[in-house]
C-alpha positions as CSV (number, residue, x, y, z in Angstrom):
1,X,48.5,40.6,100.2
2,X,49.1,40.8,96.3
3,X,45.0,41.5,95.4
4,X,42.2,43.6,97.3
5,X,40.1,40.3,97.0
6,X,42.6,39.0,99.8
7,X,41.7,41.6,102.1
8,X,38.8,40.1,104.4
9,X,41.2,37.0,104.7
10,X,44.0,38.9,105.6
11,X,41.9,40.8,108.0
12,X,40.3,37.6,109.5
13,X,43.9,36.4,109.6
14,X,44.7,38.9,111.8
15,X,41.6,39.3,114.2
16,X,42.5,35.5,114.5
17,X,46.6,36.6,115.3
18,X,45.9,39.5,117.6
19,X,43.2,37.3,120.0
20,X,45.7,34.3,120.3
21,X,48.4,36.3,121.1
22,X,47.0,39.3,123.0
23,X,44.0,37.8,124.8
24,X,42.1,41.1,123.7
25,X,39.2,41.5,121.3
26,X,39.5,43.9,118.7
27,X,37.5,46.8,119.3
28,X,38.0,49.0,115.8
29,X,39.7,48.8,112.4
30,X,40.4,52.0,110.4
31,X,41.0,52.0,107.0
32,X,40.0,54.0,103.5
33,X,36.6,53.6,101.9
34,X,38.1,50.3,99.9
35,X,37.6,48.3,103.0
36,X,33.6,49.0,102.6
37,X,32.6,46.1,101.6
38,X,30.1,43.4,101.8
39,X,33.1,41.1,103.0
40,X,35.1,43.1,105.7
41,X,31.2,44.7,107.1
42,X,30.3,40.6,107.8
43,X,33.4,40.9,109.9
44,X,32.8,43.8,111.6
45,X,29.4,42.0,112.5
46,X,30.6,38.6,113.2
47,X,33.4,40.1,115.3
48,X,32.0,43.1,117.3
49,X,34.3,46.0,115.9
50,X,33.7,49.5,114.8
51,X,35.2,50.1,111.1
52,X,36.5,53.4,111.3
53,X,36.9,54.8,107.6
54,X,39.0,57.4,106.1
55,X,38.4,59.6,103.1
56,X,39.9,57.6,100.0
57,X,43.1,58.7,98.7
58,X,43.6,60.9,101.0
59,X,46.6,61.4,102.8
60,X,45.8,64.5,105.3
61,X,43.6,61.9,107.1
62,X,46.5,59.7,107.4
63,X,49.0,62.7,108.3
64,X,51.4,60.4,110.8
65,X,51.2,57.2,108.9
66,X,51.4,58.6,105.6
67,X,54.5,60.8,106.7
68,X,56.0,58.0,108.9
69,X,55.8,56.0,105.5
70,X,57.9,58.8,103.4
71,X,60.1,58.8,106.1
72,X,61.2,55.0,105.8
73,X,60.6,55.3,102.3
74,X,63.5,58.5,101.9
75,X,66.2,56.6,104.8
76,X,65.9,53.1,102.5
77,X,67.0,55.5,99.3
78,X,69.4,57.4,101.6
79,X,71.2,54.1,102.6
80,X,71.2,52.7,99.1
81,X,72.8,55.4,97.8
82,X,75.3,56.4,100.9
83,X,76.5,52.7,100.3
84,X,76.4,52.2,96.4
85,X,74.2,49.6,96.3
86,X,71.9,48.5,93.3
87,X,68.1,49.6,93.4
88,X,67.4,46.2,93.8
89,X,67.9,45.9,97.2
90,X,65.5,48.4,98.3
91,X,63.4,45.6,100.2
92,X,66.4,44.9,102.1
93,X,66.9,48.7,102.5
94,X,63.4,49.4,103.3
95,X,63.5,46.8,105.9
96,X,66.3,47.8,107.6
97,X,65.2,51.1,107.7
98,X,62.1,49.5,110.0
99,X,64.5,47.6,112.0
100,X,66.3,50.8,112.7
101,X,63.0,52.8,113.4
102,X,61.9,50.5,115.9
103,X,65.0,50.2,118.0
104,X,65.5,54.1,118.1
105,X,64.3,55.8,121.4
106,X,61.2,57.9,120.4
107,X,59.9,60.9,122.6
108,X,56.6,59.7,122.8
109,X,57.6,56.6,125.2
C-alpha cells in the first residue's frame, strides 16, 4: 500500500484472501482511528465484522506489535552492520529478520 486511499481495497483484498483460503469469516479488524472511514465502515457492514479501534498515534495500545516491530526493526540494523553491508539493503535485512522470527521456537506455542 503506497497511499491511505488504498486502504479499503487492500482491506477488501484481504477479507477476499483470508475467506478463500481459511474457509472462516472475519469476525473483527483492529486498527487506529485512520481506518474510520466512510469506506472501511461500508465494509464492516457489508461484511459482518466488528472494527476494533485504537487511540491514534499511540503506541501503549499497541504495546506487543509496536515492540515486536522495534525488535525486527533493531536485528535488521544489527545484521547490517555485524556484516558491513550498505544501508541499502535494509529490506533485505529487515526481511530476513522476519524469516528468522518466524522459524524461532517461541514460548507461547
Amino acid at each position: 500500500m503506497r497511499h491511505k486511499s488504498e486502504q479499503p481495497q487492500c482491506l477488501r483484498d484481504w477479507i477476499r484472501w483470508a475467506h478463500t483460503q481459511t474457509g472462516n469469516v472475519l469476525k473483527w479488524v483492529r486498527g487506529d482511528r485512520e481506518w474510520d472511514s466512510g469506506e472501511v465502515r461500508a465494509l464492516q457492514q457489508k461484511h459482518g465484522f466488528e472494527l476494533m479501534l485504537t487511540t491514534r498515534n499511540s503506541p501503549k495500545s499497541n504495546g506487543v506489535a509496536e515492540r515486536v516491530g522495534g525488535i525486527i526493526t533493531e536485528r535488521a540494523r544489527i545484521q547490517l552492520i555485524l556484516s558491513n553491508l550498505s544501508p541499502a539493503f535494509f529490506g533485505e535485512s529487515l526481511m530476513a529478520s522476519v524469516y528468522i522470527k518466524n522459524r524461532v521456537p517461541h514460548h507461547l506455542l
